[in-house]
Biopython code that builds the backbone (N, CA, C, O; Angstrom):
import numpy as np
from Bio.PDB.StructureBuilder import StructureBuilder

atoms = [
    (1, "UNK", "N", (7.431, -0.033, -3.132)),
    (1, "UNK", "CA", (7.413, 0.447, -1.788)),
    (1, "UNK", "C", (8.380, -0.319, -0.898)),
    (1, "UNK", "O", (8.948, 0.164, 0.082)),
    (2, "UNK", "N", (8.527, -1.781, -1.423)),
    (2, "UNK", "CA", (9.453, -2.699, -0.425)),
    (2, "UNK", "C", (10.931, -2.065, -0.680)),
    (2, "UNK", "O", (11.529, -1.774, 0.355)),
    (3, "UNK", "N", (11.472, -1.860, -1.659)),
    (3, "UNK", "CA", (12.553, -1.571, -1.743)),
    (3, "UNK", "C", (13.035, 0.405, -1.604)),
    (3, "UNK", "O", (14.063, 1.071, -1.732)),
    (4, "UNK", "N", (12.041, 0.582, -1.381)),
    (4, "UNK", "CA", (12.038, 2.317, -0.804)),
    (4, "UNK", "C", (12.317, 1.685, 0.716)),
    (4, "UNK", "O", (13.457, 1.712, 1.181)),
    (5, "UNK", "N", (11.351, 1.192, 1.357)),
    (5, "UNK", "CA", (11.783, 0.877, 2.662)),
    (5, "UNK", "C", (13.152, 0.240, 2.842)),
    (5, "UNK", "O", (14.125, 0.744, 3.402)),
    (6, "UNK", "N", (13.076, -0.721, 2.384)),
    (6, "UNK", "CA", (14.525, -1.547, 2.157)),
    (6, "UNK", "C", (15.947, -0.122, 2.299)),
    (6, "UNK", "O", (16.970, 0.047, 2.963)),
    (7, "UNK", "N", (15.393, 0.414, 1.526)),
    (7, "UNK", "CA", (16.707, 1.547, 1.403)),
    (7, "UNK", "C", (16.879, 2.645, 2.878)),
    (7, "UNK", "O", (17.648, 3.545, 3.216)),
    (8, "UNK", "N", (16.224, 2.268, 3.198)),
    (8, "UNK", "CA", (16.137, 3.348, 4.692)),
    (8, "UNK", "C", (16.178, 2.324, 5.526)),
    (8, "UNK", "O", (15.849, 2.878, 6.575)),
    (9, "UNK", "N", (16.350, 1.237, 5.777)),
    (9, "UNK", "CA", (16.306, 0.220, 6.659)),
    (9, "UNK", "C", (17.558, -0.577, 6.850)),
    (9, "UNK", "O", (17.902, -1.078, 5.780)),
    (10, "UNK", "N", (18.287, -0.842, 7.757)),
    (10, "UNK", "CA", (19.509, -1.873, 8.167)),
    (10, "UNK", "C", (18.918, -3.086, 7.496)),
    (10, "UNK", "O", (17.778, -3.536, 7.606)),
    (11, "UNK", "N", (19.769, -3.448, 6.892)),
    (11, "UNK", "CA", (19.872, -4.818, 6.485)),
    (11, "UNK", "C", (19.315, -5.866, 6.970)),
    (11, "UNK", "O", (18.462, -6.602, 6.475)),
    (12, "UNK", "N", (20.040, -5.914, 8.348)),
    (12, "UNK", "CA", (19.575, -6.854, 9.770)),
    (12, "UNK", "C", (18.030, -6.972, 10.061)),
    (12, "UNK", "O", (17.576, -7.718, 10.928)),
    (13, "UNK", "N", (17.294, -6.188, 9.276)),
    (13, "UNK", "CA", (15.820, -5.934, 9.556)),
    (13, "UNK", "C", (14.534, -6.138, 8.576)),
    (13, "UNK", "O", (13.335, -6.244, 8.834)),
    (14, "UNK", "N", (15.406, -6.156, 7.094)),
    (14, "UNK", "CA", (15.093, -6.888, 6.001)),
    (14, "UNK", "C", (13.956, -7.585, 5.700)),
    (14, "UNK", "O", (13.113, -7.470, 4.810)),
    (15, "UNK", "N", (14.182, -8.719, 7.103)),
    (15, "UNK", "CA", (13.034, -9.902, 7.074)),
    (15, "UNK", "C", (12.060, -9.690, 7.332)),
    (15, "UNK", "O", (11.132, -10.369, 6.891)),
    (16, "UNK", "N", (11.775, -8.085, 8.615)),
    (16, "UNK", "CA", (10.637, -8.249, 8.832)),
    (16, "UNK", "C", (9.733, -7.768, 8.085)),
    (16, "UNK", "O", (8.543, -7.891, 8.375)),
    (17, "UNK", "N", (10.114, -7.196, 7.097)),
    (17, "UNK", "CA", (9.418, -6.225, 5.712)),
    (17, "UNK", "C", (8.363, -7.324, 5.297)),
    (17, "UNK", "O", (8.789, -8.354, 4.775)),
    (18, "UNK", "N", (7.152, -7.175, 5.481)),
    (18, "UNK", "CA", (6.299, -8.277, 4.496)),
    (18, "UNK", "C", (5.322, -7.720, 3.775)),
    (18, "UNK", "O", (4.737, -6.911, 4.495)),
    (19, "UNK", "N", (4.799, -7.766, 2.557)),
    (19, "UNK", "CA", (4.389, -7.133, 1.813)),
    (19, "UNK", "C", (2.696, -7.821, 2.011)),
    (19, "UNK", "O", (2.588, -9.047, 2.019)),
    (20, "UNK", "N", (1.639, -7.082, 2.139)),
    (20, "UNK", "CA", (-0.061, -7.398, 2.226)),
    (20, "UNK", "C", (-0.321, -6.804, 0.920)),
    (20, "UNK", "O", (-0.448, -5.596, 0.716)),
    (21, "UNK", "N", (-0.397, -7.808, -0.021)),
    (21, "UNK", "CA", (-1.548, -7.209, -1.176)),
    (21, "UNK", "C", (-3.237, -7.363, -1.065)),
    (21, "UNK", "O", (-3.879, -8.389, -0.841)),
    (22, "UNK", "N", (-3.748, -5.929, -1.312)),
    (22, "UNK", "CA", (-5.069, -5.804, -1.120)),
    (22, "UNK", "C", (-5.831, -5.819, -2.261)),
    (22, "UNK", "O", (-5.431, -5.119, -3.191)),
    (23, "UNK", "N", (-6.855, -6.467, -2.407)),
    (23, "UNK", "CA", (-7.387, -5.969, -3.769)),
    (23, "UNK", "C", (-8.612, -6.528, -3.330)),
    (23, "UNK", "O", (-8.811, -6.791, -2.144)),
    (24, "UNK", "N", (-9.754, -6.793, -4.562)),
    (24, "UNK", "CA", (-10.587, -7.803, -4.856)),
    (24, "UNK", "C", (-10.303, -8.937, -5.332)),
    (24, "UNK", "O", (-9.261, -9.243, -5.912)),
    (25, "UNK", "N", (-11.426, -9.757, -5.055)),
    (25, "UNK", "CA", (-11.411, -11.285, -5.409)),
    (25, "UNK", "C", (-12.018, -11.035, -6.838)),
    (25, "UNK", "O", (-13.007, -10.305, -6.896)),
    (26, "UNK", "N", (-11.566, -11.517, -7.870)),
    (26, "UNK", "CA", (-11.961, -10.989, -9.130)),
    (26, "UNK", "C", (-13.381, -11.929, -9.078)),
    (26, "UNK", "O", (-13.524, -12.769, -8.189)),
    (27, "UNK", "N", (-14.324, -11.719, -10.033)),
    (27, "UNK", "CA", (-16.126, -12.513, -10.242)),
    (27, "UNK", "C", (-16.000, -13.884, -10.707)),
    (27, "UNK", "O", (-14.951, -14.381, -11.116)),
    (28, "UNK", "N", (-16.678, -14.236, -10.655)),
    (28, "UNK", "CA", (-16.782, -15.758, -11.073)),
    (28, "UNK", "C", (-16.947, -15.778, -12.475)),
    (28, "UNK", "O", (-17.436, -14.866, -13.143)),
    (29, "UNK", "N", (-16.449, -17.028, -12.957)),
    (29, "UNK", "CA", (-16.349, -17.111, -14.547)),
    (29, "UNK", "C", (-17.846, -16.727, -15.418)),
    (29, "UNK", "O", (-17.774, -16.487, -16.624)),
    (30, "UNK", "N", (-18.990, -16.702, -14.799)),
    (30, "UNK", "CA", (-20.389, -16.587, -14.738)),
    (30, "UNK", "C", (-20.817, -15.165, -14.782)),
    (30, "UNK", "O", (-21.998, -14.844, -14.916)),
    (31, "UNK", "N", (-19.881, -14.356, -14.671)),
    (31, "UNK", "CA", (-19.971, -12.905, -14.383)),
    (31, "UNK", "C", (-19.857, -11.913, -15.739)),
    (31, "UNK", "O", (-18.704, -11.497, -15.845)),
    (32, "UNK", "N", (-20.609, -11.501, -16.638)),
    (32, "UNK", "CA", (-20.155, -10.916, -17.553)),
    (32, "UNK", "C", (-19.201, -9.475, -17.474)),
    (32, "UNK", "O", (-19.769, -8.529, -16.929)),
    (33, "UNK", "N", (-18.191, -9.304, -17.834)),
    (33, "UNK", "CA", (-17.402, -8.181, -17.598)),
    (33, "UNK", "C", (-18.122, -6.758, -18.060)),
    (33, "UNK", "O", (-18.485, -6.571, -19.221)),
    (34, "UNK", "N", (-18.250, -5.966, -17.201)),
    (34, "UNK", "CA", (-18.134, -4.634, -18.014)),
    (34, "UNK", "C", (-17.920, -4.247, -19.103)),
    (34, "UNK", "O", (-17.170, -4.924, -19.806)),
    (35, "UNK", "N", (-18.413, -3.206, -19.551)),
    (35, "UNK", "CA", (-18.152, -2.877, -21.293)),
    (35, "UNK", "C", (-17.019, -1.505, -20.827)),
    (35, "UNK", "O", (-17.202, -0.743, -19.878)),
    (36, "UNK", "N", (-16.156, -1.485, -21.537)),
    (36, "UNK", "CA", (-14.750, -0.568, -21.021)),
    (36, "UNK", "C", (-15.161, 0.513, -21.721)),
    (36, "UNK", "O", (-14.618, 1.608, -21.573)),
    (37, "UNK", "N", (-16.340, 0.273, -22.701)),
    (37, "UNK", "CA", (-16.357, 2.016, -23.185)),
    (37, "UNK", "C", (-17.099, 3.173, -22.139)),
    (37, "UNK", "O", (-18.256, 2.868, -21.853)),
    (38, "UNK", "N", (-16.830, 3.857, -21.815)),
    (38, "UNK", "CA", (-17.271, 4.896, -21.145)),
    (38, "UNK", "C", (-17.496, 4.665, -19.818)),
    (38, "UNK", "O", (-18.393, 5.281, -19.242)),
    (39, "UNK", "N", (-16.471, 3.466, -18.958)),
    (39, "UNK", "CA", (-16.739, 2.823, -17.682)),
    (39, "UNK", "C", (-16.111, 3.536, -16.654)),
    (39, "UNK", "O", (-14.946, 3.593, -17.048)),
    (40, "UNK", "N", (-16.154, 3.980, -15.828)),
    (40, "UNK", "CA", (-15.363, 4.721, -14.955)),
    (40, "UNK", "C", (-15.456, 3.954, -13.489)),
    (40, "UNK", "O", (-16.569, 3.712, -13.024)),
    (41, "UNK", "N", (-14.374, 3.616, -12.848)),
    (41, "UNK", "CA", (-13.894, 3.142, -11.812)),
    (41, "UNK", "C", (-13.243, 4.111, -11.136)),
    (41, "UNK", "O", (-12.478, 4.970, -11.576)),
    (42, "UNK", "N", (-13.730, 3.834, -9.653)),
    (42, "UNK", "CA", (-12.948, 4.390, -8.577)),
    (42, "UNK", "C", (-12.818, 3.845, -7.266)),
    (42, "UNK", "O", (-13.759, 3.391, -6.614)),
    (43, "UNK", "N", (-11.895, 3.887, -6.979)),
    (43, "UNK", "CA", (-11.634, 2.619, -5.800)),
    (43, "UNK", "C", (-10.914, 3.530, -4.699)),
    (43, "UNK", "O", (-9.826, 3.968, -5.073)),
    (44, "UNK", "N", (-11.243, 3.828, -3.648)),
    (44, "UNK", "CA", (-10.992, 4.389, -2.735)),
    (44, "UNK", "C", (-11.765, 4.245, -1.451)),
    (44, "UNK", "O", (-12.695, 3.439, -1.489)),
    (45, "UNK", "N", (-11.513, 4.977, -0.154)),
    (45, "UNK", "CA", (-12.121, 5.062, 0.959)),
    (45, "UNK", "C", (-13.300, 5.651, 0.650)),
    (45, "UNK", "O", (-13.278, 6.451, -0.286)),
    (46, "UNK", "N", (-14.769, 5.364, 1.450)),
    (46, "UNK", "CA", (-15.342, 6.200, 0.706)),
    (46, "UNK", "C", (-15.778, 7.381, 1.970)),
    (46, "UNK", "O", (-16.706, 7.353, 2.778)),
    (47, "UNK", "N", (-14.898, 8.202, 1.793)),
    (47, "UNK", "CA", (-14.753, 8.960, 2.931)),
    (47, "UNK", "C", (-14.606, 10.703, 2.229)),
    (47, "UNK", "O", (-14.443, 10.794, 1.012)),
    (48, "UNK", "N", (-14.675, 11.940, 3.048)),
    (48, "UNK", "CA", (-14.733, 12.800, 2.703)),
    (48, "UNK", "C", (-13.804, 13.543, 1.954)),
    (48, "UNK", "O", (-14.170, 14.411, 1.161)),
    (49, "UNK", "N", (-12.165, 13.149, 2.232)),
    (49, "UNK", "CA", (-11.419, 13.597, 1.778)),
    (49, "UNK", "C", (-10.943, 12.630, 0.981)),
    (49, "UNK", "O", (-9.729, 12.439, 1.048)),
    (50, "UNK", "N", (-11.527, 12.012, 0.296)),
    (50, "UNK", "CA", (-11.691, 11.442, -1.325)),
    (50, "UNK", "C", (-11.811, 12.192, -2.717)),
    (50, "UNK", "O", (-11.326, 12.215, -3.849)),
    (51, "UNK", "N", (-12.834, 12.835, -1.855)),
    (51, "UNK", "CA", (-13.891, 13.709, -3.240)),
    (51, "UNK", "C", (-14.521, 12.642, -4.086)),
    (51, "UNK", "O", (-14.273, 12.311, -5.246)),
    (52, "UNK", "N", (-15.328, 12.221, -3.292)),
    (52, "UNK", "CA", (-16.453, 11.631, -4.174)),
    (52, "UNK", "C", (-17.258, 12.389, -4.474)),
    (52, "UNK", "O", (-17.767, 12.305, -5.592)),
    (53, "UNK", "N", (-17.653, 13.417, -3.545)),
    (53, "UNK", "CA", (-19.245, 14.396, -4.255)),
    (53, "UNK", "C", (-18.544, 15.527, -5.576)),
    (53, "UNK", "O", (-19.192, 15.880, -6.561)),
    (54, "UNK", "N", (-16.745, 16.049, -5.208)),
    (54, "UNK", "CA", (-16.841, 16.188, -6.547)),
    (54, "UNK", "C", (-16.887, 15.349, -7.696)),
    (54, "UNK", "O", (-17.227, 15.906, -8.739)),
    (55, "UNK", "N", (-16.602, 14.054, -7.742)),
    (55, "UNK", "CA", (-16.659, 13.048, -8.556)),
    (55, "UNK", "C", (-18.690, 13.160, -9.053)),
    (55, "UNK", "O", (-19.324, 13.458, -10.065)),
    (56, "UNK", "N", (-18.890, 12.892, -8.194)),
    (56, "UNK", "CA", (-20.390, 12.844, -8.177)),
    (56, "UNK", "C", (-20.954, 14.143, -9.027)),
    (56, "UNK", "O", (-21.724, 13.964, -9.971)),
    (57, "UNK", "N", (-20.645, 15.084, -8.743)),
    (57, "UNK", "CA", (-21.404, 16.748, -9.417)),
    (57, "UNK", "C", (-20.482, 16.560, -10.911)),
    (57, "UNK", "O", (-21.060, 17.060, -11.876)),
    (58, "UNK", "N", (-19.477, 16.076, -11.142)),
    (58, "UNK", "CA", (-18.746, 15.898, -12.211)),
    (58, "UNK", "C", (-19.195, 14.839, -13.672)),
    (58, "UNK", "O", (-19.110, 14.836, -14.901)),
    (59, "UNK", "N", (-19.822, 13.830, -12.275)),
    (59, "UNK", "CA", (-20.888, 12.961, -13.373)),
    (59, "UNK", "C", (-22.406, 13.444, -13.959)),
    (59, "UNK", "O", (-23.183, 13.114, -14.856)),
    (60, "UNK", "N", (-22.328, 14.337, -12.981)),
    (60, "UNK", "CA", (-23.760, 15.212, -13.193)),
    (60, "UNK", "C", (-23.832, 15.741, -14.570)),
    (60, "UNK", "O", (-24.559, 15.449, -15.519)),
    (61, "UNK", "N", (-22.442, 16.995, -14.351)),
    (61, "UNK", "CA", (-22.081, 16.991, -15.609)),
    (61, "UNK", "C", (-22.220, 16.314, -16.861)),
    (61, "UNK", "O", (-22.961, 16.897, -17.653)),
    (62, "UNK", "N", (-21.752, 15.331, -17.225)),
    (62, "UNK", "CA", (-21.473, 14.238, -18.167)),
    (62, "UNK", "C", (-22.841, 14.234, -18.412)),
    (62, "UNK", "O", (-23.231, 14.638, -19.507)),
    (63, "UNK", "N", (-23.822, 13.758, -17.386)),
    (63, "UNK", "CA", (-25.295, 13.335, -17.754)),
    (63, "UNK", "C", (-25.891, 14.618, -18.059)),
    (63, "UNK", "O", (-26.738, 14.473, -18.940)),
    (64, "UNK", "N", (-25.760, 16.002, -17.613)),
    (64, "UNK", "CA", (-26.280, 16.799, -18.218)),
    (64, "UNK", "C", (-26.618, 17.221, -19.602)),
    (64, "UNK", "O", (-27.672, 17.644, -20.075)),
    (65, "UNK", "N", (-24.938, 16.900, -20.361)),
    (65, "UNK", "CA", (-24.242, 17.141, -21.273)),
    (65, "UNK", "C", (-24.982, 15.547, -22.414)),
    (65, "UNK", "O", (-24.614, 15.424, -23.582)),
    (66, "UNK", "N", (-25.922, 14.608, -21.801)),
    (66, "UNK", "CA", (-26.416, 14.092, -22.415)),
    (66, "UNK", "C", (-25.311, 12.482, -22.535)),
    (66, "UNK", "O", (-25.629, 11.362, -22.935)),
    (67, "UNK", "N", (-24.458, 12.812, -22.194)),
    (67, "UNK", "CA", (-23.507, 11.367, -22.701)),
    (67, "UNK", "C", (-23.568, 10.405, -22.028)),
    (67, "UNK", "O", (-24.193, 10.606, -20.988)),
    (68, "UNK", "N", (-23.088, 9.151, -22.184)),
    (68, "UNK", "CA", (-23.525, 8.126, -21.828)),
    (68, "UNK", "C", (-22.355, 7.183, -20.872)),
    (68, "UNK", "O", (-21.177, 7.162, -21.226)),
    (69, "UNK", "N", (-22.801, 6.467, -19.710)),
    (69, "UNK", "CA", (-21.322, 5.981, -19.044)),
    (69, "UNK", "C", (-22.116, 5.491, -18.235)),
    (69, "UNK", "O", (-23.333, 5.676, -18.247)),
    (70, "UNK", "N", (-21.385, 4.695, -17.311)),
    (70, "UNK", "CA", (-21.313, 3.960, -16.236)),
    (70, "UNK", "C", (-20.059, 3.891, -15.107)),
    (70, "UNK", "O", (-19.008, 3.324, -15.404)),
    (71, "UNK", "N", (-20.256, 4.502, -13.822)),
    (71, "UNK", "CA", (-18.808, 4.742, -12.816)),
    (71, "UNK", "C", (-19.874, 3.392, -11.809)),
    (71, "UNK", "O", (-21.052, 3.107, -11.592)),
    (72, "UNK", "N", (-18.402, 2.895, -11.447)),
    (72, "UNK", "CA", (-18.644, 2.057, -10.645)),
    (72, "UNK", "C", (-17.784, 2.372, -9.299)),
    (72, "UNK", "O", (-16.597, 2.682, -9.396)),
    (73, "UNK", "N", (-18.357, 2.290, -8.199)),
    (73, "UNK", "CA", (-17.754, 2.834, -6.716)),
    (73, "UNK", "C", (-16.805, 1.736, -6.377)),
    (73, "UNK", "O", (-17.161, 0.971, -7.273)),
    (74, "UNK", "N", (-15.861, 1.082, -5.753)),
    (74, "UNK", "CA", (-15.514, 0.308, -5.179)),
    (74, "UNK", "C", (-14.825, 0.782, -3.827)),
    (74, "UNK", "O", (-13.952, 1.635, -3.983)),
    (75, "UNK", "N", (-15.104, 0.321, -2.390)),
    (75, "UNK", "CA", (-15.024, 0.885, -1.368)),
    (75, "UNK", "C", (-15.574, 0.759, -0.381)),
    (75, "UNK", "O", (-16.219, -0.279, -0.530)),
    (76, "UNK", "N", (-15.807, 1.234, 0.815)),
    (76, "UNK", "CA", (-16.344, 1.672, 1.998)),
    (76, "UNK", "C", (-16.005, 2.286, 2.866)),
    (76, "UNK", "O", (-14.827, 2.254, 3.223)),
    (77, "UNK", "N", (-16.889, 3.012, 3.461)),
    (77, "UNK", "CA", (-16.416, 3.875, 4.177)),
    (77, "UNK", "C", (-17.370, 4.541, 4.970)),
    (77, "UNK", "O", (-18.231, 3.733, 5.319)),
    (78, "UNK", "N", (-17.631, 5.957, 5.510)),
    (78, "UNK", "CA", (-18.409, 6.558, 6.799)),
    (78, "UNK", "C", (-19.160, 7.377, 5.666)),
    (78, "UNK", "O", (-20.169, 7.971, 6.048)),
    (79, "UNK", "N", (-18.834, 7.490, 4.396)),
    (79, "UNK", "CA", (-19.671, 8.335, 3.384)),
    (79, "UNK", "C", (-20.746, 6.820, 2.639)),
    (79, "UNK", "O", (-21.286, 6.980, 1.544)),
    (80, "UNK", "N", (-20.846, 5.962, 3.129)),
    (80, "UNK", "CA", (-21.204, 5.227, 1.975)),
    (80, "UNK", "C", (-22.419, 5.169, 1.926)),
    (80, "UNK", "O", (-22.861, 4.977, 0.793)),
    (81, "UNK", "N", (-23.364, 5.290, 2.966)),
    (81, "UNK", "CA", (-24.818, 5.676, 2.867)),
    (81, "UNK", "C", (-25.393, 6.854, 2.248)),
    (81, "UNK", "O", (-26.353, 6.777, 1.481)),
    (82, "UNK", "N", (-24.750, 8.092, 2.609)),
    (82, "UNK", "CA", (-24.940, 8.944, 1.969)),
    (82, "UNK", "C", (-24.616, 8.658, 0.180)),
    (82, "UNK", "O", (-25.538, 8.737, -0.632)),
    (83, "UNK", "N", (-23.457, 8.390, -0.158)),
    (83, "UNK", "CA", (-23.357, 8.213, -1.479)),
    (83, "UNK", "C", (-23.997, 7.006, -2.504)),
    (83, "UNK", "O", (-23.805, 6.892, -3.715)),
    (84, "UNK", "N", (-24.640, 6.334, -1.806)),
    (84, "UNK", "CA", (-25.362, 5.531, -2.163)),
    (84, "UNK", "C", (-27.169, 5.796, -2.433)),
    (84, "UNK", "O", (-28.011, 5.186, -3.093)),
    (85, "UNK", "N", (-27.211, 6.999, -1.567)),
    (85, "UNK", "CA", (-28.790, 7.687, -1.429)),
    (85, "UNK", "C", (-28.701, 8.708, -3.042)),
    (85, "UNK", "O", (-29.577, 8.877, -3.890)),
    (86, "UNK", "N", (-27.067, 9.319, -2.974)),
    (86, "UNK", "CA", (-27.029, 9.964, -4.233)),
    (86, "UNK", "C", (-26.889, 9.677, -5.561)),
    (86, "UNK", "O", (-26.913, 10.582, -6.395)),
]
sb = StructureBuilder()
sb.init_structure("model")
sb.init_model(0)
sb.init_chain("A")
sb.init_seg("    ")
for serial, (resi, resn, name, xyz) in enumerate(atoms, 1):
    if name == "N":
        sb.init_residue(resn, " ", resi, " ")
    sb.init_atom(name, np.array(xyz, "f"), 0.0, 1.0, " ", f" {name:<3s}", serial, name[0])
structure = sb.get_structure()
């Protein structure tokens, strides 16, 4: 992304480009990791034009269908009570 901007930007202006990486603070060494088989992550706003409830009716699916998994939310947002009740 820095150097997309960079390319549309005067030179002279370069410096003020500063890059914010966002993420999580990864768990403490004490933390057992997830099992990666059948783990599903999603990391987003947790807001309407996400599509979490299709995410949600999609897992329905899966559990209907009997199979086995674990999705983990990562997020917040103005949906998060609601998706947390579901």
């Amino acid at each position: 992304g820095r150097s997309r901007l960079m390319y549309s930007t005067p030179p002279e202006h370069w410096d003020k480009i500063r890059i914010v990486h966002c993420g999580l603070t990864p768990p403490d060494s004490t933390t057992p990791p997830p099992s990666a088989a059948n783990h599903l992550v999603c990391v987003a706003r947790l807001s309407v034009e996400k599509g979490h409830l299709v995410l949600f009716k999609a897992l329905s699916s899966l559990k209907a269908k009997g199979l086995s998994f674990h999705c983990t939310l990562v997020g917040d947002g103005p949906m998060r009570s609601e998706l947390e009740a579901r």
